[in-house]
N, C-alpha and C positions, 0 to 999 in steps of 0.2 A: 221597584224594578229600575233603579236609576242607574242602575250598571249595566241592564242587559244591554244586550247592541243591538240597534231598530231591524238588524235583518233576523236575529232568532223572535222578537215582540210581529213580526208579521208574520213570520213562518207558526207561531204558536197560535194567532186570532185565524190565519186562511185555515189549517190543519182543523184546530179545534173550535174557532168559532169564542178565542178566551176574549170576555167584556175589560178582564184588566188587563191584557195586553192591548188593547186598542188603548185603550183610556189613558195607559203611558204613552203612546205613541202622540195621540191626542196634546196630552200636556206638556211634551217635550217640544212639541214643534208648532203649536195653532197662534205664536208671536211668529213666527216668520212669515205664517201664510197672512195672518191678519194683518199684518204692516204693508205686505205686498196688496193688498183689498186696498186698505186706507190710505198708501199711496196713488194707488193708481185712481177712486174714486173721490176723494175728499169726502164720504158721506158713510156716517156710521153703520147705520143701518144695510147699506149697499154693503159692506165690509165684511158684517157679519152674515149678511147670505153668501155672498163670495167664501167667506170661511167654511160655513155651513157646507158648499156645494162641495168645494174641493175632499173633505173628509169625507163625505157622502161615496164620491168616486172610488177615492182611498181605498174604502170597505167592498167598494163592488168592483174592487182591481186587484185587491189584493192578493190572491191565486194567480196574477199571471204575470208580475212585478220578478220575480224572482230573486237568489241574494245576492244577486253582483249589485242590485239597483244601488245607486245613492240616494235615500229615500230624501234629505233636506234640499238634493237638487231639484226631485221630479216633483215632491210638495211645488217650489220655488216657481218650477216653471208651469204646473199646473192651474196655480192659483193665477198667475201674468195670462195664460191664457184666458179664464172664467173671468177675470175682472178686465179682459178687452172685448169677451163677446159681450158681457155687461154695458162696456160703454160706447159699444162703437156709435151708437147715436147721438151721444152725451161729448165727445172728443172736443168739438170746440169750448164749451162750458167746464167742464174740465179743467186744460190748461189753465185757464183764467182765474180758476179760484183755487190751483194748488196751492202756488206761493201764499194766498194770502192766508190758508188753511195752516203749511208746517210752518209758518211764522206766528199763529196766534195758539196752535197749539203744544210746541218743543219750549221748554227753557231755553235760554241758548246762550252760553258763554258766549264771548267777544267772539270768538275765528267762528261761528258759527251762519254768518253770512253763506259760508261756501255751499252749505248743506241746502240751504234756501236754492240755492241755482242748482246744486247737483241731482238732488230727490223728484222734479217734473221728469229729471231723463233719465236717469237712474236704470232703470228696467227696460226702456230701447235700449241702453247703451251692454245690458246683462243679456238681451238677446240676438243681441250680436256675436256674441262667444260662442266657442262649438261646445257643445253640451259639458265634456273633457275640464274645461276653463272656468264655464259656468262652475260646474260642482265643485269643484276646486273653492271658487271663491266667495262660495253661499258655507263651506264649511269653515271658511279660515277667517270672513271678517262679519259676514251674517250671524253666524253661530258660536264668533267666538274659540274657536278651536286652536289649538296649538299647530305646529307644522308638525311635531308628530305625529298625535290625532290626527291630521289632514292626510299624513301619508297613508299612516297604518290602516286610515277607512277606504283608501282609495287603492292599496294593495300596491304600493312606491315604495322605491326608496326616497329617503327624506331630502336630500341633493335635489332628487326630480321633483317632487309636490313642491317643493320651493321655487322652482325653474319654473313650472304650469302656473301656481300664481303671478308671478312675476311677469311672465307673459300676459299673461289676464290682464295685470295691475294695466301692463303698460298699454294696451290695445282699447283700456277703459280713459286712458289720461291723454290720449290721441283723436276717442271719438270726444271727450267735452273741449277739447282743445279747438279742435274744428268747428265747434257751438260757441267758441267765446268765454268757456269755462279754462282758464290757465291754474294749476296745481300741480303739485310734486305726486310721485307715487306713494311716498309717504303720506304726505296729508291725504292724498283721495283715499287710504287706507284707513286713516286714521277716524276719517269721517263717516265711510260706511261703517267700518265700525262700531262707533257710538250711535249712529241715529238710524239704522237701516232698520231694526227690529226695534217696534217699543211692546209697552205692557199691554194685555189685552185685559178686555172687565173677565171681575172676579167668577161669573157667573155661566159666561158663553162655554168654557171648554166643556162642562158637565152639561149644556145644551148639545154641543156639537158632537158630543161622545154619544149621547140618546137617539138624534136622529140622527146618525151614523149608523149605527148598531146596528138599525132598523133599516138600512141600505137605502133612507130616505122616504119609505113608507108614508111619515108623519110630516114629511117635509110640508113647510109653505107652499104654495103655486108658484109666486117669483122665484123659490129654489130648486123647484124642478125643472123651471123654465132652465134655471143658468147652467144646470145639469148637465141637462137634453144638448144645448149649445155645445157647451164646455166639450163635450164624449164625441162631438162631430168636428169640432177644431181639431182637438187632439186626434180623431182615427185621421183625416187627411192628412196633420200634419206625420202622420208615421207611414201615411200611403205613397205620399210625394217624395220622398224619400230613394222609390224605389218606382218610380213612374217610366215606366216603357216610352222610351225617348225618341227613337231613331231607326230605321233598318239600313241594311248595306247590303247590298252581295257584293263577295267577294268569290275568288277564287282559291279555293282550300284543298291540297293536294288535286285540282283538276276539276273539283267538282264545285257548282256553283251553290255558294251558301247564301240563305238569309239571315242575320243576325238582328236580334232585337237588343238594341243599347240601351244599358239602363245608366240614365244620369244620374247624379244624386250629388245635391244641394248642399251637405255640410261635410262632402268628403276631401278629405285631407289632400289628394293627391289627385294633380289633370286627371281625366283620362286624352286630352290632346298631345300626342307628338308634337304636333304642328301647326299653327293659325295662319289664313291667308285673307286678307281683307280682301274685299268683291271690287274689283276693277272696274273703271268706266263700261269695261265691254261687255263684262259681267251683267251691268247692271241692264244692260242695254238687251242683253239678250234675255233676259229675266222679261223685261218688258215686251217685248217682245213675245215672247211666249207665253206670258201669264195676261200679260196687259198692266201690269205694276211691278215694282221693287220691293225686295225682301224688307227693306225699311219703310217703305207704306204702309207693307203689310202688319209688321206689327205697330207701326201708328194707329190706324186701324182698330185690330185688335185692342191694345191698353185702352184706346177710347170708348171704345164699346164695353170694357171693363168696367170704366171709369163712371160712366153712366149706367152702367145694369141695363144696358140693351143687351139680354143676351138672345135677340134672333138673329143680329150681328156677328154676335160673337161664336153664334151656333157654326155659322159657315166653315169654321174654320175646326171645327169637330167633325174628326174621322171619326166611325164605329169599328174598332178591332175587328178583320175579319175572321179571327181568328177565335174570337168568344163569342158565342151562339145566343147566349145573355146579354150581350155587351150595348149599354145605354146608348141610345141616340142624339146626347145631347150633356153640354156640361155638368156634372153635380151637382145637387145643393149646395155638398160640402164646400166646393169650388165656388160657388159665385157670393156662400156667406165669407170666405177667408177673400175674396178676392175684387168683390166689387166695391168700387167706389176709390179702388186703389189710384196712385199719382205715379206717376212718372216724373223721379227729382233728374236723372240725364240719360240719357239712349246712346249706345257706342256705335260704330262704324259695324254692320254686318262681317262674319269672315262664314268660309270651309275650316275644315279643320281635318287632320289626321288621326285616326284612333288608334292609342298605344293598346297591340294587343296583350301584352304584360299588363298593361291597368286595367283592360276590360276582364280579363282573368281573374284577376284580384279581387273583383269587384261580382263577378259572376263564373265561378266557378264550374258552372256546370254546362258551357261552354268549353270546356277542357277539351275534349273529345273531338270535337269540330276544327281547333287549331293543334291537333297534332303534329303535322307536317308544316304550319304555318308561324313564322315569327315575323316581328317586326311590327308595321302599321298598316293599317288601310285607310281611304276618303270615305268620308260619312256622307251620309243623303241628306241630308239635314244642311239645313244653311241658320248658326246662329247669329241672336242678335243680345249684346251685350245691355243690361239696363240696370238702374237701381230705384227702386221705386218703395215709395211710402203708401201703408195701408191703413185704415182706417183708424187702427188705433195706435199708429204712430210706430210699426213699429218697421225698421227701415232693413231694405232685401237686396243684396247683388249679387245677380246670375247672369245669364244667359238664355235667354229664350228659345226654341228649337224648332223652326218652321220646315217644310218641305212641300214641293211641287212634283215630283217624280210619277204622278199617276198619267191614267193613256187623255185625262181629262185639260192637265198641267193646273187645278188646282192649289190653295196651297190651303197648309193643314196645319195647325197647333198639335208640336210635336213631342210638348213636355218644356222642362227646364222651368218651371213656377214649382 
């Protein structure tokens, strides 16, 4: 099955449940997940559960993947997930014994230094890219691929998969740049490369195809643990995405609307018209009514993050009044993806203007509401710009999205994580 393409091998195993379409899928691709394991853990055994869990998912996702997926991206980024819920406890011990790990276990020509510095960041610096980028660039120098293949899996023309790498290349050579890592686009190409995927043992793909199969049934207890984890990073990380940010009334053909804005985190395009940093008198009045500043507030908040107070951090959880189920308190999901987080710098608070052509774009079915209405409106929300590092290194910048606007002046976590 070395020809078929990995979208008719999973349409044939979800469909029909085929053992040798998985088992190709298996053997085509469990070097890129295993190298992303044994990157990120330095520990064999941790590697191959991480590999184990992520095919595990594979089989019990496969129905809902569909065939645009790029399967060597979402492998790629599946497994960086599983092997950070793995080690968020382990992060300091980690760092410490990568280097000494891909230095006693790679050959390594002479220019092989570079790979030593680049391989500990390697995967922050790959999930930094918008998913677009990433896939891109787990096909072209993970996998090995041609920039035809790169286009023709990606449904491009080969002018633009060249351009999308390229960008990647460059946006990769800029974050180790700023770590002390200096390389050409070339050589950081050259490098991933050669050393991004190595060989896995002879034995593990014909394990990992078995407990697969079996949707994990047979699994170890450590692999179901990484599982269990792995399926609740990933649901939040596809929930946050589309996290109910903000309300506004505005005035729409006369009539007064509420809108719910949905921010989203790796979208290509503002949704701001327009940013205005919080003026002295701003801030003054803030305090005033609240009795603190939007930037205390989220001091605050990140620190109550930071420590896993969340009876702290609860304060600032609104309950939708609008879902009748709606939790009274942060997620699981939220305080496993989110505590213990850093704050590496905090920006200057602003307002902001929301383009109604981007919020369009972005929520369509709002159409109906700005019929008569174009342009912008001011948001209720006051953000706060920050970039911060989470437990397993891997580095975030957004904007935060607080509000005071109730008859209490409260203020509220408004999304933007």
């Amino acid at each position: 099955m070395t020809d078929v393409p990995d979208a008719r091998l999973l349409e044939q195993f979800a469909r029909n449940g085929s053992e040798e379409a998985f088992a190709a899928l298996v053997q085509r691709h469990i070097a890129l997940v295993h190298s992303v394991a044994m990157r990120h853990t330095a520990n064999a055994q941790h590697a191959q559960d991480i590999t184990q869990a992520v095919f595990v998912i594979l089989a019990r996702k496969a129905g809902t993947l569909g065939r645009r997926i790029v399967l060597p991206g979402w492998l790629y980024h599946t497994a960086r997930l599983t092997a950070a819920n793995l080690q968020r406890a382990e992060t300091s011990r980690v760092r410490r014994e990568q280097e000494a790990f891909m230095q006693s276990q790679i050959e390594e020509p002479a220019n092989d230094a570079l790979w030593r510095e680049l391989s500990p960041q390697l995967d922050e610096a790959m999930a930094r890219l918008g998913a677009s980028e990433r896939d891109a660039l787990v096909l072209r120098y993970f996998q090995n691929k041609s920039m035809a293949e790169v286009a023709k899996f990606l449904g491009l023309a080969e002018n633009t998969a060249q351009k999308r790498v390229g960008r990647a290349l460059e946006k990769l050579r800029k974050f180790f740049t700023k770590r002390g890592v200096s390389s050409t686009t070339t050589i950081l190409a050259g490098a991933i490369s050669t050393h991004s995927v190595q060989a896995v043992p002879v034995t593990l793909a014909k394990s990992v195809t078995a407990v697969a199969l079996a949707k994990g049934l047979t699994a170890s207890t450590s692999t179901l643990t990484l599982i269990k984890g792995a399926l609740k990073i990933m649901a939040w990380a596809k929930a946050k995405t589309a996290i109910v940010a903000g309300a506004a009334v505005i005035l729409a053909a006369g009539t007064p609307i509420t809108v719910y804005i949905v921010h989203q985190q790796r979208t290509e395009a503002s949704l701001f018209s327009s940013k205005t940093e919080l003026s002295d008198d701003d801030n003054a009045n803030y305090q005033k009514q609240t009795g603190t500043t939007p930037a205390e507030v989220a001091k605050t908040f990140f620190d109550a993050c930071l420590q896993g107070d969340w009876a702290v951090a609860n304060k600032y959880w609104q309950t939708d009044p609008r879902n009748k189920n709606a939790i009274a308190s942060f997620p699981d999901s939220f305080k496993q993806c989110y505590g213990g987080l850093q704050i590496v710098t905090m920006g200057k608070p602003f307002k902001a203007r929301i383009s109604i052509a981007a919020l369009l774009a972005l929520q369509p079915n709002l159409r109906n509401q700005f019929k008569s209405t174009k342009g912008d409106f001011e948001a209720s929300s006051v953000f706060v710009p920050y970039e911060m590092r989470l437990k397993d290194g891997t580095i975030r910048k957004w904007q935060l999205s607080i509000r005071c606007d109730n008859p209490e002046h409260r203020w509220y976590f408004d999304g933007g994580m």
